[in-house]
C-alpha positions as CSV (number, residue, x, y, z in Angstrom):
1,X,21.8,11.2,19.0
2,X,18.6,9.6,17.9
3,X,16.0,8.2,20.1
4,X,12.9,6.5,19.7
5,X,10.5,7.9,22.0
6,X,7.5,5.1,22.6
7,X,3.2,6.0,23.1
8,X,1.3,3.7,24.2
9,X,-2.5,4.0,23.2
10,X,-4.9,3.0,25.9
11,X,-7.3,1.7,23.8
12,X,-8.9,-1.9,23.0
13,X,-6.9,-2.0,20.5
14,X,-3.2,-1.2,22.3
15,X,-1.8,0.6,19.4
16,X,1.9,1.8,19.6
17,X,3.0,5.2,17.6
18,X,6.3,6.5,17.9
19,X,8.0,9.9,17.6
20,X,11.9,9.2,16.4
21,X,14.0,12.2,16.6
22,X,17.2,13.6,17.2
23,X,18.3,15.2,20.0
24,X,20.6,17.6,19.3
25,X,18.6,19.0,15.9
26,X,15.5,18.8,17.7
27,X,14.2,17.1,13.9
28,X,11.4,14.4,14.7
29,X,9.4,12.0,12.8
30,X,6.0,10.5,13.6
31,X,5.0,6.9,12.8
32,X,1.6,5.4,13.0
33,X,0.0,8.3,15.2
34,X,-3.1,7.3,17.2
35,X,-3.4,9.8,19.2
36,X,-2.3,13.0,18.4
37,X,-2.5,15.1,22.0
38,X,0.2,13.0,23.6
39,X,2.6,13.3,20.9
40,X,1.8,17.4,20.4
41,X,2.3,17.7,24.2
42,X,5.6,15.8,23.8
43,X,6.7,17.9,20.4
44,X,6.1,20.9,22.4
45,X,7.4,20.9,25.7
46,X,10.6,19.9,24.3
47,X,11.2,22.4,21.9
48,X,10.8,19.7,18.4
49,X,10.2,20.3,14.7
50,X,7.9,18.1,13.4
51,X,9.6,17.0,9.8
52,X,6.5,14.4,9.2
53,X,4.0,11.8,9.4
54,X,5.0,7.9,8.5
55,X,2.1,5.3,8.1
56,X,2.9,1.8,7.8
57,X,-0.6,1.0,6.4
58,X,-3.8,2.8,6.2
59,X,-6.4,1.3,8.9
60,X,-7.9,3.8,10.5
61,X,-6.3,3.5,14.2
62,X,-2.6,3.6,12.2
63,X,-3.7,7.2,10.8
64,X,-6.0,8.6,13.2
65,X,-3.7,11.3,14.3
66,X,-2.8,11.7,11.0
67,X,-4.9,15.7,10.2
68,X,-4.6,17.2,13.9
69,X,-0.7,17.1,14.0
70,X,-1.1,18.1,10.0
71,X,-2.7,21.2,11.1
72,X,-1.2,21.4,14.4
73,X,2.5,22.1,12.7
74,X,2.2,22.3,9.5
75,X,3.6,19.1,8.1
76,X,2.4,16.5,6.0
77,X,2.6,12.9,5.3
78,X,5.7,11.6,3.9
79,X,5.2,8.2,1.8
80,X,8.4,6.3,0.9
81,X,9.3,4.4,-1.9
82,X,11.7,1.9,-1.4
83,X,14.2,3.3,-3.4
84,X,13.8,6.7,-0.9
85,X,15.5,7.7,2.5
86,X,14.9,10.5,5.0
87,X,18.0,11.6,6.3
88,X,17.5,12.1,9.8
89,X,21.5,13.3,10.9
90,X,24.6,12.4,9.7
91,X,24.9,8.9,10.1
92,X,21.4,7.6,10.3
93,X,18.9,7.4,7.9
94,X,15.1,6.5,7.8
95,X,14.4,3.5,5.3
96,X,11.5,1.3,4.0
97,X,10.5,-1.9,2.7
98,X,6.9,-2.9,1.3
99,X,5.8,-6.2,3.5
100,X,2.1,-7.1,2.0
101,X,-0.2,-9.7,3.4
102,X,-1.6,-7.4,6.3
103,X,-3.1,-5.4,3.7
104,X,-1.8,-5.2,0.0
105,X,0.1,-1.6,0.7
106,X,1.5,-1.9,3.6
107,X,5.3,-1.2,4.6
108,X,7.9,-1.3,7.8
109,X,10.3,1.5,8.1
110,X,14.1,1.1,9.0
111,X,16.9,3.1,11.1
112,X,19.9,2.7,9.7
113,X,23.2,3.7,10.6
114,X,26.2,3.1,7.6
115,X,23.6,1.0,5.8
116,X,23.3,-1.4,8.9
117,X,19.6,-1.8,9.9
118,X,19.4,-2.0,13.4
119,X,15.3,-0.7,14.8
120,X,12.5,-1.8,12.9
121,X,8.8,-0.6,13.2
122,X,7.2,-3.1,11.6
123,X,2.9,-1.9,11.9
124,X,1.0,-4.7,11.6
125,X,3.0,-7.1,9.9
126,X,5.5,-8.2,12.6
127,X,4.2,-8.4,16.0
128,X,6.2,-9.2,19.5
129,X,5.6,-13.7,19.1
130,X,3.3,-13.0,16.1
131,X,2.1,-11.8,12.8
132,X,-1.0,-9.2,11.8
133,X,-4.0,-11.0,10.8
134,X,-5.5,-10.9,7.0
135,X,-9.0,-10.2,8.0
136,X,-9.5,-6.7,6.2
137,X,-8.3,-7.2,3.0
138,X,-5.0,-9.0,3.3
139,X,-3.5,-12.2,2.0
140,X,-1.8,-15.1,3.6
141,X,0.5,-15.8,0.8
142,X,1.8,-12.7,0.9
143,X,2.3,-12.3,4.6
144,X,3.7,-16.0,4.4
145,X,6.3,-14.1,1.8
146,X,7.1,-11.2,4.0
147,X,7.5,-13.1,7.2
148,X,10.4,-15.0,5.5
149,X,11.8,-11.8,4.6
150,X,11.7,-10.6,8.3
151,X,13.1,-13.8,8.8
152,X,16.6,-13.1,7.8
153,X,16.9,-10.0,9.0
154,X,20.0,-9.5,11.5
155,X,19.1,-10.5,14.8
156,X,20.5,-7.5,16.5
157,X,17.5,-5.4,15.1
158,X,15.0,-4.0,17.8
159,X,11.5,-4.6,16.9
160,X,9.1,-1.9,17.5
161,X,5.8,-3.2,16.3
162,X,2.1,-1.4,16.2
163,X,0.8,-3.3,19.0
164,X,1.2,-4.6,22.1
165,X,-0.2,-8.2,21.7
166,X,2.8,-9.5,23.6
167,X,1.4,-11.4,26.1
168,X,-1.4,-13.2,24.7
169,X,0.7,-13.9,21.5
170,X,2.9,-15.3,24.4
171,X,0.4,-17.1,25.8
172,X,-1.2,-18.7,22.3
173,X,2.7,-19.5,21.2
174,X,2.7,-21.7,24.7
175,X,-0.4,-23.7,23.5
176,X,1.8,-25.1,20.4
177,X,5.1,-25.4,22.2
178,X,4.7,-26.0,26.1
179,X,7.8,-26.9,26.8
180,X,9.4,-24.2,25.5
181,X,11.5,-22.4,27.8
182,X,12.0,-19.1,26.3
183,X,8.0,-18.8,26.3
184,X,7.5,-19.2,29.3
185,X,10.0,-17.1,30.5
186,X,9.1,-14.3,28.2
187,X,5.2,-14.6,29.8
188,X,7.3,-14.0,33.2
189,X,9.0,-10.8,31.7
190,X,6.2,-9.7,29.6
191,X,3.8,-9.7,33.2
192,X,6.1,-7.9,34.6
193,X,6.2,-4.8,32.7
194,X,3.5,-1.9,32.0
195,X,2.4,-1.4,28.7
196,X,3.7,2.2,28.5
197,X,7.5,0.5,29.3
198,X,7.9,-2.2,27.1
199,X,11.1,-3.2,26.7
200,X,11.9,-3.5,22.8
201,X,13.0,-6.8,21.6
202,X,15.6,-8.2,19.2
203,X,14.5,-10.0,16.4
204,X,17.1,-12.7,17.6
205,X,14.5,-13.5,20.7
206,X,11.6,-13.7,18.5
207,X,13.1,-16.2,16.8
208,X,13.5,-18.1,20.0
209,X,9.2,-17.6,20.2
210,X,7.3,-16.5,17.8
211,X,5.4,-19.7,15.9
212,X,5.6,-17.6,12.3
213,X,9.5,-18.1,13.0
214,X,9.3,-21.5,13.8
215,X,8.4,-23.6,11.4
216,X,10.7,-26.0,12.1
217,X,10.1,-26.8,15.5
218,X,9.6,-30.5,15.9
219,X,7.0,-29.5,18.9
220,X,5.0,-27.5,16.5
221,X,4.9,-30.0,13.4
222,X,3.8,-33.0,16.1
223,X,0.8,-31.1,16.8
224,X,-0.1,-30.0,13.6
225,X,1.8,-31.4,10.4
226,X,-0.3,-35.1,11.1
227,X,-3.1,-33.0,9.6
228,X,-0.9,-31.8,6.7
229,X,0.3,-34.5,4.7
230,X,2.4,-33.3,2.1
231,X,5.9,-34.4,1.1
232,X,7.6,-30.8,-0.4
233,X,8.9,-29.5,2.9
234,X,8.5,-25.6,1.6
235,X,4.7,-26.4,0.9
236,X,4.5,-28.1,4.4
237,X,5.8,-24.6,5.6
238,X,3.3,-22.4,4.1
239,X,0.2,-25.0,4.9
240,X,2.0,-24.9,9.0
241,X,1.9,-21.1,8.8
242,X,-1.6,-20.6,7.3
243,X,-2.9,-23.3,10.1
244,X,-1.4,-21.4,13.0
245,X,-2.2,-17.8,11.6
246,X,-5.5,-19.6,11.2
247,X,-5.4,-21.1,15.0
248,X,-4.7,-17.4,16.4
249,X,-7.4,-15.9,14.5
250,X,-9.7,-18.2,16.7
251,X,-8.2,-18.2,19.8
């Protein structure tokens, strides 16, 4: 059986890596590794091997455990194209999918069981009610691109994303749609859970909060589209994504 075994960084910046493996092989995976003595302790006292390392993108605090497990056991860095798979048992399979705009390289990986994508770990592109930022070299078009790839994704999928921002994306998604109930109940949920317990979430809630996703909301456009005034609705869309992305950097 494969499991996803979540590690919560306790740092400023509330990273999330995450050791996949399978339980019966005792084969793991790592992806975006900040710290690597949790995840050694957790390789060890249960017996894993260490296949690889997977890096969404290359900021520092995605790859920072990167050399100590390297030399720890004796693996390397595994990078993907999408054409690629790691086979991780006999009916699931470790896929990718490039998704610039964070920064120009980077990529979310896929499990997949009988070619049906069903947990995504999605770095900094996809966040729980939010997007990564395209302060460090990124571009907004792109992640404007990508985001409506994500988009369309089943809705069953289980996102597992390199941060936990949850709760103040939460909270800034409220300041553009107050009256949305699904917000404000996910605030409720997210205050009620540690960071080291997170429970993952489908893609089909984030469509029900996450401002990237909703770009149609007629709560969002009356507080912002007055200020765009343009007549093609997919350029309305882009210039409404840019101006929230935008919002959130300054909030």
């Amino acid at each position: 059986m494969i499991q996803v075994k979540t590690f919560y960084a306790h740092n400023e910046l509330r990273n999330f890596s995450y050791l996949i493996l399978d339980d019966k092989s005792g084969e793991s995976w790592v992806i975006d590794p900040y710290e690597a003595g949790p995840l050694s302790e957790y390789i060890k006292e249960n017996h894993l091997n260490l296949r690889g390392i997977l890096n969404t993108h290359q900021h520092f605090d995605h790859i920072r455990g990167n050399i100590p497990l390297m030399e720890m056991f004796k693996t390397e860095v595994r990078t993907l194209s999408p054409q690629e798979t790691i086979q991780l048992n006999q009916t699931h399979a470790l896929e990718t999918l490039p998704t610039p705009g964070h920064t120009p390289e980077h990529q979310v990986f896929f499990i997949s069981s009988g070619g049906i994508r069903h947990s995504l770990f999605s770095g900094d592109t996809l966040f729980n009610a939010g997007v990564g930022n395209c302060k460090n070299g990124g571009n907004i078009n792109d992640l404007y691109e990508t985001t409506g790839k994500l988009k369309v994704l089943p809705g069953d999928i289980l996102l597992y994303p390199g941060h936990d921002y949850i709760l103040r994306n939460l909270e800034f998604a409220a300041t553009l749609e107050p009256e949305n109930a699904k917000i404000l109940e996910g605030i409720r949920l997210a205050q009620g859970e540690s960071e080291d317990n997170r429970r993952p979430r489908t893609l089909k809630e984030e469509m029900g909060v996450n401002p990237f996703f909703r770009l149609d909301s007629e709560e969002i456009r009356q507080r912002l589209t007055p200020e765009i005034r343009l007549e093609d609705e997919s350029v309305i869309k882009r210039e409404l994504f840019k101006k929230i992305r935008s919002l959130r950097d300054h909030w």
